[in-house]
SERO-4910 file (N, C-alpha, C, O; in steps of 0.05 Angstrom, whole numbers):
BEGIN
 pado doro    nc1    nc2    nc3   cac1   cac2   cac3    cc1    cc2    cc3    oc1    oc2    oc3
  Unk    A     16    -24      0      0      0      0     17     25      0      8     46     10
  Unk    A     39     24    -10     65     44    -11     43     64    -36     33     57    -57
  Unk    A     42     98    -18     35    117    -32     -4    118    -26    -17    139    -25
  Unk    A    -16     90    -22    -41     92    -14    -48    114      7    -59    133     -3
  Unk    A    -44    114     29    -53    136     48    -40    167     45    -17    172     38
  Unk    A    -56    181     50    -44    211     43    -23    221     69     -9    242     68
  Unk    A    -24    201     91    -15    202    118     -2    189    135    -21    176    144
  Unk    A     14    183    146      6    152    161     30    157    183     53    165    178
  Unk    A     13    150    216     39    152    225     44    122    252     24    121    266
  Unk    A     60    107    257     67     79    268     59     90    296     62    113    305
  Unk    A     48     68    307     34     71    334     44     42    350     45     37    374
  Unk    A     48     30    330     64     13    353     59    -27    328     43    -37    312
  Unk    A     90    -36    345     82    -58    325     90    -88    344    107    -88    362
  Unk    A     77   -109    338     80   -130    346     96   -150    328     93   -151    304
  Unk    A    115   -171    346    128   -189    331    111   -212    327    104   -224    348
  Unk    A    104   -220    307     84   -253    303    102   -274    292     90   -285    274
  Unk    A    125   -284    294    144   -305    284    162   -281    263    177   -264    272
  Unk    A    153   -288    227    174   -280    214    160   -247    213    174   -228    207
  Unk    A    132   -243    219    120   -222    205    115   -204    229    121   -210    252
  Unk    A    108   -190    223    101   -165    253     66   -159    242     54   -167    221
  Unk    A     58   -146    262     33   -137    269     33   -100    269     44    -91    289
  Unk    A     24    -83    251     38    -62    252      7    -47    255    -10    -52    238
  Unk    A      1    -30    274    -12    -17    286     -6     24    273     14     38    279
  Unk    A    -26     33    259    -19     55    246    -49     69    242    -68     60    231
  Unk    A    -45    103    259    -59    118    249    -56    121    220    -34    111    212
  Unk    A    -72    131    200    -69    134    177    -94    151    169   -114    154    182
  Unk    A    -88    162    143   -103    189    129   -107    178     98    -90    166     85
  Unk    A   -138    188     87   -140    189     64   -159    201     64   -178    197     79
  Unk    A   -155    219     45   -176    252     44   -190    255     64   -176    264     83
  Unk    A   -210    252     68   -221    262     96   -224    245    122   -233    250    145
  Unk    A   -211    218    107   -222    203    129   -197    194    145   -176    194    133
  Unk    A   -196    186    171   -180    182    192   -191    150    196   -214    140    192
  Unk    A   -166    138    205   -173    112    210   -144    100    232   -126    115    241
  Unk    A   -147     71    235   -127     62    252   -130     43    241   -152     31    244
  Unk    A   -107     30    223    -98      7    206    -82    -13    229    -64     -6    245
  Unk    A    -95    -37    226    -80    -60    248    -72    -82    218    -89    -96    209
  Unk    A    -46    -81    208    -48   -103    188    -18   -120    191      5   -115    197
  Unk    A    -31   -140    184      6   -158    179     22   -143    164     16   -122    152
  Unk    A     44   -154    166     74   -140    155     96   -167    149    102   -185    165
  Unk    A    105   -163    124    127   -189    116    150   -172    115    152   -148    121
  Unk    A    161   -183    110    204   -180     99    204   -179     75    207   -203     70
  Unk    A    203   -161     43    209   -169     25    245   -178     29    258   -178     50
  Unk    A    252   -185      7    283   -194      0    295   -168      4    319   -171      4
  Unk    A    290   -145      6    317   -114     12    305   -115     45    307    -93     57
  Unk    A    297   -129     55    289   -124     90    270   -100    100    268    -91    123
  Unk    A    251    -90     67    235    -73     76    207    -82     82    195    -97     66
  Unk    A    197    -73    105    175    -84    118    147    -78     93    145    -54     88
  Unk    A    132    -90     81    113    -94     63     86   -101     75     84   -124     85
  Unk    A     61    -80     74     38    -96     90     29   -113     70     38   -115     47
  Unk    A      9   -124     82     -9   -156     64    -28   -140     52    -26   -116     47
  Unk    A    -50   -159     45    -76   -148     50    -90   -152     75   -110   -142     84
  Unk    A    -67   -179     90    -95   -184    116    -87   -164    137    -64   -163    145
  Unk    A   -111   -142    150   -114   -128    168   -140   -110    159   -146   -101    137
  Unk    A   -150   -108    179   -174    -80    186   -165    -56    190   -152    -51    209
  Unk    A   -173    -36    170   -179     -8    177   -207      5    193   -228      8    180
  Unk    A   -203     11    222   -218     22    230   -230     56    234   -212     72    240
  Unk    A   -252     66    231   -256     92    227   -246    105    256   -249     90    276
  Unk    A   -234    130    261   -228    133    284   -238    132    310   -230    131    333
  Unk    A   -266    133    296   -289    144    317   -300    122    333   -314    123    353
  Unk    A   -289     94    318   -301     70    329   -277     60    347   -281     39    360
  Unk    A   -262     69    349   -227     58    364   -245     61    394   -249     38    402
  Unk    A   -255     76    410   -266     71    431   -274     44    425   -256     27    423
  Unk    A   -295     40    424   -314     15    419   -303    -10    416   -316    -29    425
  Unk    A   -275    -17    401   -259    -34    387   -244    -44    415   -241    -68    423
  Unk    A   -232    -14    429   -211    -21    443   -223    -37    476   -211    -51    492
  Unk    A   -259    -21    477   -272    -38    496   -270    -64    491   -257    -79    506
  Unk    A   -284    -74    467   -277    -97    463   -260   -120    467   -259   -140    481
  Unk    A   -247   -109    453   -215   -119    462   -205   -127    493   -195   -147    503
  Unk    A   -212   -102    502   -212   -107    542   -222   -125    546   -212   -143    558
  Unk    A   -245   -126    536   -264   -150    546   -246   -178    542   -239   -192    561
  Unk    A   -241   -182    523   -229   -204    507   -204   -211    520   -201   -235    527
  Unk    A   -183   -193    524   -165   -199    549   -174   -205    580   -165   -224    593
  Unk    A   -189   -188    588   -198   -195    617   -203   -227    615   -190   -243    629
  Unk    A   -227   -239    594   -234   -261    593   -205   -279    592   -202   -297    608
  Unk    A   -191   -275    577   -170   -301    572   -157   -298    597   -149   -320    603
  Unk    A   -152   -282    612   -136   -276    641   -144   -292    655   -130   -310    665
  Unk    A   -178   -288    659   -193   -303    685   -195   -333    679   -200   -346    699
  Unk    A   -192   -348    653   -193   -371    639   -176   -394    645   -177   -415    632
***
């Protein structure tokens, strides 16, 4: 997606074996969002996203990140 967003800035990334988990505000014309997508190694060691990941609208990142709590609390108490 090199050149896709008009914006984009790294918010934080996770290691998953060979690929990372890359967490990113990001911009395209008016809209704001928070991209959670995989990431590979091409052959020059530059990080390349997939297609697999969700772009969320900003406004729903509350709602997402409740979720999510939820979803950790549960595997904790499990």
């Amino acid at each position: 997606m090199p050149g896709f967003w008009d914006s984009e800035r790294i918010l934080g990334d996770l290691q998953k074996g060979s690929e990372r988990i890359r967490i990113r505000e990001v911009k395209r014309r008016d809209m704001r969002l928070v991209d959670i997508r995989l990431f590979w190694q091409d052959k020059d060691d530059r990080w390349q996203p997939s297609k697999r990941g969700i772009s969320v609208p900003l406004e729903l990142v509350g709602s997402l990140a409740e979720a999510l709590t939820r979803i950790a609390r549960d595997a904790a108490s499990s």
